[in-house]
C-alpha positions in Angstrom: 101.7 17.9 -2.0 100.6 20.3 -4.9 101.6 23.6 -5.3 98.7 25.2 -3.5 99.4 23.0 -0.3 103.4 24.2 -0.3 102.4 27.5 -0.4 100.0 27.3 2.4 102.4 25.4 4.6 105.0 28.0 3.6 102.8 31.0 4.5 101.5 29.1 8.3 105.3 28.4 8.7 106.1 31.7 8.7 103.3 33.4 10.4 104.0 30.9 13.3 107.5 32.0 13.1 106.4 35.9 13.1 103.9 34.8 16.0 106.5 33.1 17.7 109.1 36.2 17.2 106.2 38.4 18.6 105.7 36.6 21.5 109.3 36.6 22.4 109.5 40.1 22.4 106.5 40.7 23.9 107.9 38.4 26.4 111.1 40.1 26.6 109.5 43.5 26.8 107.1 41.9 29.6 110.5 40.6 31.4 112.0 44.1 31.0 109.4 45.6 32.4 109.1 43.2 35.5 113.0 44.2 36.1 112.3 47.9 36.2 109.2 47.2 38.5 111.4 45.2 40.7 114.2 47.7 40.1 111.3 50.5 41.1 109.9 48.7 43.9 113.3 48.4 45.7 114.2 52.0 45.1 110.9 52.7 46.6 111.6 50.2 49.7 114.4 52.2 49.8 113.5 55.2 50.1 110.8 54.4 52.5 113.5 53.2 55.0 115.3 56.2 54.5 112.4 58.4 55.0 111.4 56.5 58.1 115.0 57.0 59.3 114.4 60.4 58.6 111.1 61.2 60.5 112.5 59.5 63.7 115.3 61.8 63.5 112.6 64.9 62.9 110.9 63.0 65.9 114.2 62.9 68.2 114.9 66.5 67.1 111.6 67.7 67.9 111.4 66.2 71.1 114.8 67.2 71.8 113.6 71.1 70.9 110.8 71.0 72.9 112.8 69.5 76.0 115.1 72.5 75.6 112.3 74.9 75.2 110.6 73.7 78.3 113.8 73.8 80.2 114.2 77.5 78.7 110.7 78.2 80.2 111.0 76.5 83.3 114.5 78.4 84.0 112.7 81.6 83.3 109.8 80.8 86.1 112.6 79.8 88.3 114.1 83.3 87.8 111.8 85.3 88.7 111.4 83.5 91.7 115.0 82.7 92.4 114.6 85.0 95.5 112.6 82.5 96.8 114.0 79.6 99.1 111.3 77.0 97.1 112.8 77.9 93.5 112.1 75.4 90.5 109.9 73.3 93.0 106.9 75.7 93.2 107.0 76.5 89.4 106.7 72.2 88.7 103.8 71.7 91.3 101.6 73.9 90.1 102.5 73.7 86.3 101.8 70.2 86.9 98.4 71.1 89.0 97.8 73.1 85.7 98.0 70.5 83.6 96.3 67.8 85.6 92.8 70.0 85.8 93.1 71.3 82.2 93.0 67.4 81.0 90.6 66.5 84.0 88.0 69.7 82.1 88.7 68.0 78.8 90.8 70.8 77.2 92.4 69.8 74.0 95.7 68.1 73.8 97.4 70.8 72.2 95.7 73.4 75.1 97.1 71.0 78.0 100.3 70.9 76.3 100.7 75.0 75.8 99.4 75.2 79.4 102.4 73.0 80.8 104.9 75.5 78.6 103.3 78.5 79.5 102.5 78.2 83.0 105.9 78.0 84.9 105.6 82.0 83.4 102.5 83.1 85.6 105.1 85.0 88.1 107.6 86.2 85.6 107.0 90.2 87.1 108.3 89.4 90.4 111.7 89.9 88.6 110.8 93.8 88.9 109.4 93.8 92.7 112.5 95.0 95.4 113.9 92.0 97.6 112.6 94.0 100.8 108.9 93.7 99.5 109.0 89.9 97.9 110.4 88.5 101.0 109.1 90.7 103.8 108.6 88.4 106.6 105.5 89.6 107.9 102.5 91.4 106.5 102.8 94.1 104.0 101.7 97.7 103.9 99.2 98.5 101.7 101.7 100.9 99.7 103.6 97.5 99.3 100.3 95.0 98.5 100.0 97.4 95.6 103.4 97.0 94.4 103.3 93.5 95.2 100.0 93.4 92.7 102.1 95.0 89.6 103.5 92.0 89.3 101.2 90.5 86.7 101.3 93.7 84.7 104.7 93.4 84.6 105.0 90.2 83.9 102.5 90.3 81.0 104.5 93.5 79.7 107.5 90.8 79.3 105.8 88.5 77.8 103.6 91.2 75.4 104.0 91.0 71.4 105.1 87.5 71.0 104.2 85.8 67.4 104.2 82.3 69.8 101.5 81.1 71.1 102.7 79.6 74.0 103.9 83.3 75.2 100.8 84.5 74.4 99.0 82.2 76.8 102.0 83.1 79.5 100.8 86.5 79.0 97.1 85.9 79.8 98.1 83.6 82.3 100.7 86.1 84.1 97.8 88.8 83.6 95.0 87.2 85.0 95.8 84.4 87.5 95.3 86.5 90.5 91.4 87.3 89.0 89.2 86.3 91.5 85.5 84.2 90.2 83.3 87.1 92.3 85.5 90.3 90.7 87.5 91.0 93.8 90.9 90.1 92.3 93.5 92.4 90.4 94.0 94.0 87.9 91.2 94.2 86.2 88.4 93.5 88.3 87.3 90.6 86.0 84.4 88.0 87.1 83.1 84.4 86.0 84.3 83.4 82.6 85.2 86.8 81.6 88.5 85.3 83.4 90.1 83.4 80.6 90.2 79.2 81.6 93.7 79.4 81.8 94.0 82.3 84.6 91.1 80.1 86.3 93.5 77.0 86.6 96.5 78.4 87.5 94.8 80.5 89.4 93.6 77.6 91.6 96.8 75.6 91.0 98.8 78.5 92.3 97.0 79.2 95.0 97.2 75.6 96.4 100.8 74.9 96.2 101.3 78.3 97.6 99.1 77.0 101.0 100.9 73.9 101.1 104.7 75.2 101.1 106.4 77.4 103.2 106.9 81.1 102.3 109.1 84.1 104.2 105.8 85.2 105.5 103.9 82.1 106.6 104.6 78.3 107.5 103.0 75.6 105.0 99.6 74.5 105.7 98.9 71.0 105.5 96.7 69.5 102.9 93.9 69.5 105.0 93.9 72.9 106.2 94.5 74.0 102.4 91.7 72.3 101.2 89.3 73.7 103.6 90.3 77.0 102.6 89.9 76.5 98.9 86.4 75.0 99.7 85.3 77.6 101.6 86.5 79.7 98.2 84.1 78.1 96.3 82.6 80.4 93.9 84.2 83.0 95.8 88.2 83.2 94.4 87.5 79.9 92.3 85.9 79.0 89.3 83.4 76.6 91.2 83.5 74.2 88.4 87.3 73.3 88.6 86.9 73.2 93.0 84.6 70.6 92.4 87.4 68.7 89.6 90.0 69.5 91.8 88.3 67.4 95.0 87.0 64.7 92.5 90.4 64.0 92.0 92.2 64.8 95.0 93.6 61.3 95.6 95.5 62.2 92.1 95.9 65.9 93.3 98.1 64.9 96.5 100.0 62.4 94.7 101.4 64.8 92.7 102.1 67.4 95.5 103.9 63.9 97.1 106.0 63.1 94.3 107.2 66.5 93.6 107.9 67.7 97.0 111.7 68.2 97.8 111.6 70.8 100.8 
């Protein structure tokens, strides 16, 4: 081997050794780096656990404050009619009437759900009517219908100014659910679908479950009786529209009047 040959094999030798050397740390770099990923991912798996963790707890504690605030608003509706023998079970038939025809009408989710909150409030004024008018038995004087009627003024005054929107919807509802479709309800005198949807329902809910149990002044009706009276109100005291949901579904209707009546 001459000269020229050594140094050439030296020179290869040692650019194979630097190759070699550059490949190992690239190779070690490549290996640290796969440890931090790994290292990374598990932190991340990690903290995706915890954060579901987390969210089901948000969850539980969400449902657990809206369970309270229901119960809140429920209580209140059973307050104001606390006078009354029927109590808590009147205020969950016809919230539950409420919600039934809002879903059957297609209202939004969040509607239907703000309708169940807010419509155990419709009667919150009959906290300021006198126990000798609420449960006269017999028929009132017209000095005591109109006390009798400020009811939903007073109501909507204790429910007024509310940054929540599920008391503002008690409000309208407490306002307007004794608004009649042809304008011959109180207190405004308001027709058609100047009555907002949610005095409409409850309106009709009310008014059934109110036929259908027993009151100081007047036995219950049975369903059939009750239904023939909010037929023949038809366009009348009802938003025809919601009559003619309320009989397409009155299979579901009585099934829920069934199930939730303890009296």
């Amino acid at each position: 081997m001459d000269k020229n040959d050594a140094l050439n094999s030296s020179s290869s030798s040692d650019q194979l050794k630097k190759y070699a050397k550059d490949l190992s740390e690239v190779y070690k770099s490549e290996k640290e780096k796969r440890k931090e990923l790994e290292a990374s991912h598990k932190q991340l798996l990690e903290y995706a656990d915890a954060l579901n963790i987390t969210i089901a707890e948000l969850k539980d504690r969400n449902k657990e404050l809206k369970d309270a605030y229901l119960d809140t608003v429920l209580r209140l509706g059973i307050a104001a009619e606390y006078k009354d023998k029927e109590t808590g079970d009147h205020i969950a038939r016809m919230s539950h009437f409420s919600v039934f025809i809002a879903e059957k009408i297609g209202l939004p989710d969040k509607n239907v759900q703000n309708i169940l909150f807010a419509s155990p409030m419709h009667d919150v004024g009959k906290i300021g009517i006198p126990d000798s008018i609420l449960l006269k038995k017999g028929k009132l004087t017209n000095n005591e219908f109109e006390i009798i009627k400020t009811h939903c003024t007073l109501g909507a005054r204790i429910l007024s100014n509310s940054n929540s929107e599920i008391l503002q919807l008690a409000e309208s509802i407490a306002l307007t659910h004794h608004e009649k479709w042809n304008g011959k309800g109180y207190h405004q005198g308001l027709s058609g679908e100047e009555i907002p949807i949610e005095g409409r329902i409850t309106a009709l809910a009310d008014v059934f479950d109110a036929l259908t149990s027993k009151r100081p002044y007047k036995e219950l009706y049975p369903v059939e009786i009750a239904c023939n009276i909010i037929r023949e109100e038809r366009g009348k005291h009802f938003d025809p529209e919601l009559v003619d949901v309320f009989f397409d579904n009155l299979n579901e209707i009585i099934k829920i009047h069934t199930t939730l009546r303890t009296l």
